[in-house]
C-alpha positions in Angstrom: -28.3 -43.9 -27.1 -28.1 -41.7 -23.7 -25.4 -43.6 -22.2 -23.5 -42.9 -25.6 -24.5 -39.5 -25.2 -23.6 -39.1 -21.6 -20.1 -40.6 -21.9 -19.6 -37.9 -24.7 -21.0 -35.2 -22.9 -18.6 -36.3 -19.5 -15.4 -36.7 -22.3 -16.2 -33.3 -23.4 -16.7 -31.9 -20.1 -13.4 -33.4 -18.8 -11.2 -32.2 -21.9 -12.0 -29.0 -21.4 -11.6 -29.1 -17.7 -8.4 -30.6 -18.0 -7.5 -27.5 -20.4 -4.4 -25.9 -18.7 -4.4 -22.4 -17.9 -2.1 -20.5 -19.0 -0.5 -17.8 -16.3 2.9 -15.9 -15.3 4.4 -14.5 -12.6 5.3 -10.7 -12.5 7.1 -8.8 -9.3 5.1 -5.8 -8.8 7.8 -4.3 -6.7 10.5 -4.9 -9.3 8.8 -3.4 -11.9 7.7 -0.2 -9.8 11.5 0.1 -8.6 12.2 0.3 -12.0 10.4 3.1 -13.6 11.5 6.3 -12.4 8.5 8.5 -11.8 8.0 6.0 -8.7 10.9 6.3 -7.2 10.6 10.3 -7.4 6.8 10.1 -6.2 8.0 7.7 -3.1 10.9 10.5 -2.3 8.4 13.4 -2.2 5.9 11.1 -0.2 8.9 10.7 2.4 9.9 13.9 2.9 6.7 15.2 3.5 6.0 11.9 5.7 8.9 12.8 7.6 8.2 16.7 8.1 4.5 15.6 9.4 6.1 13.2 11.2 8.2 15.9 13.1 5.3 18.0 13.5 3.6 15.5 15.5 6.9 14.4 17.1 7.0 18.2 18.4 3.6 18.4 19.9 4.0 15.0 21.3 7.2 16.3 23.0 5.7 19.6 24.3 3.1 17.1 25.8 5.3 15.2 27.9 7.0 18.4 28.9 3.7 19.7 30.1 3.5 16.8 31.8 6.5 16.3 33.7 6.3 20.1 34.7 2.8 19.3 36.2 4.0 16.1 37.7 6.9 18.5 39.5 4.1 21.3 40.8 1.1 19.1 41.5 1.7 18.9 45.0 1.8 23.0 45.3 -1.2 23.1 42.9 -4.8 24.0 44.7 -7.7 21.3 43.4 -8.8 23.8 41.2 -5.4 24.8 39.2 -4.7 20.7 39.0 -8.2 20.5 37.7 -7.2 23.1 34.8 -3.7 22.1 34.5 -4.8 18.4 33.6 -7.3 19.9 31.2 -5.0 21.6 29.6 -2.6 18.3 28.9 -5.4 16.6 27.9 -6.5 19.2 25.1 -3.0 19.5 24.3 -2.8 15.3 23.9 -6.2 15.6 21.4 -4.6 17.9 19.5 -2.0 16.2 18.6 -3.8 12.8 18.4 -5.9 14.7 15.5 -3.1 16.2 13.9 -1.4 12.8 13.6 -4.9 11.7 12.1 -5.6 14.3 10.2 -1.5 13.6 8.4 -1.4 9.4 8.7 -5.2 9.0 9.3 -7.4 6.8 6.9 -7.6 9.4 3.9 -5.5 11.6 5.5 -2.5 13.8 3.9 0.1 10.8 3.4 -3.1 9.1 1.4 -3.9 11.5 -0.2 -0.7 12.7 -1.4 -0.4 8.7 -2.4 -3.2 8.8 -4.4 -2.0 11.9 -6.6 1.9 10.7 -6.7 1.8 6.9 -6.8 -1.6 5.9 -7.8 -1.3 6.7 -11.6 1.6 5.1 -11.5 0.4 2.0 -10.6 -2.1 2.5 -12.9 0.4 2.1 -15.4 1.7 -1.0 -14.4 -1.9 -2.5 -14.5 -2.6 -1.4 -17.9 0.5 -2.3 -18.8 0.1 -6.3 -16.9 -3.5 -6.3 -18.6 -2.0 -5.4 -22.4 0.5 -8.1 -22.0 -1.5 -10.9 -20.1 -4.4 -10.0 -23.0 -2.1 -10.1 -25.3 -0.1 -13.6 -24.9 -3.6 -15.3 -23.7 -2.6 -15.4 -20.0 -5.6 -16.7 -17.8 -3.9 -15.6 -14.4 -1.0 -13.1 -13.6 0.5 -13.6 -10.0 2.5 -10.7 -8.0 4.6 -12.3 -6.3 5.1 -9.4 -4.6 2.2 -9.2 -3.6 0.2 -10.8 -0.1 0.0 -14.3 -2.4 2.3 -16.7 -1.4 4.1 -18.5 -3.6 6.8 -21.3 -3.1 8.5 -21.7 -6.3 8.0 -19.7 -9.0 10.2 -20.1 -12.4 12.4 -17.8 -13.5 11.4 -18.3 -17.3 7.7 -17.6 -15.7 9.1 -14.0 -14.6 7.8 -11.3 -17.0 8.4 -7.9 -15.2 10.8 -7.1 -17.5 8.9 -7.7 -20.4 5.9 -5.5 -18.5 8.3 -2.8 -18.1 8.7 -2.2 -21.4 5.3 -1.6 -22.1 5.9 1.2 -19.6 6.3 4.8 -21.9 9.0 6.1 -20.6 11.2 3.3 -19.0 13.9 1.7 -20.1 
């Protein structure tokens, strides 16, 4: 009687080991390329990228110019004026080192600005991936996209498009 209810127990255990899972492929990217809102949010996030960028590119210049100029009058400079002058670049250099933090830093402007442009967004899209894989009884949803790595992938397995319309708004 136990070996008859063991083998049943291991048949059992096997079948519904052996059940397949059921999963799709979506492309993040593709779908966020798609849906206009992004592309808007990722053109305001470069321009101000870029003006910050600038910024810093400025101070970093003014820096060097410092520089060379002091390279130039160093050997006319007493100890003490060196002393200062060297100082000086070197406040000069932090200041821009923070400013460039203080735009690109962790949870600086650029992230932040990401997180108020891009970030409900995105939040979209996931909604919108977890309505659909809830929906058609999908186990596993891979972004190919994404840092996964996947080899082959079949087109029929593909469902951004069907994601994106989920999306209010897209078309």
């Amino acid at each position: 009687m136990k070996k008859i209810l063991l083998a049943m127990s291991l048949v059992l255990v096997t079948g519904l080991a052996a059940k397949a899972q059921r999963y799709c492929v979506i492309d993040s990217k593709y779908i966020l390329e798609k849906i206009p809102e992004y592309t808007n949010a990722q053109k305001q996030l470069d321009a101000a990228s870029q003006g910050w960028q600038k910024e810093v590119d400025a101070k970093m210049q003014n820096i060097d110019q410092m520089y060379k100029s002091y390279q130039a009058e160093r050997p006319m400079l007493s100890e003490d004026a060196r002393k200062k002058r060297e100082d000086e670049i070197v406040a000069k250099e932090k200041e821009a080192k923070d400013l460039q933090k203080k735009y690109f830093g962790y949870e600086g402007e650029v992230f932040k600005k990401r997180q108020t442009l891009v970030k409900p967004i995105q939040d979209k899209v996931y909604n919108a991936v977890q309505q659909y894989a809830q929906s058609r009884s999908f186990d596993m949803v891979y972004d190919k996209a994404g840092g996964i790595t996947i080899f082959y992938a079949d087109p029929k397995l593909d469902k951004s498009d069907e994601i994106l319309k989920l999306i209010p708004g897209v078309k």
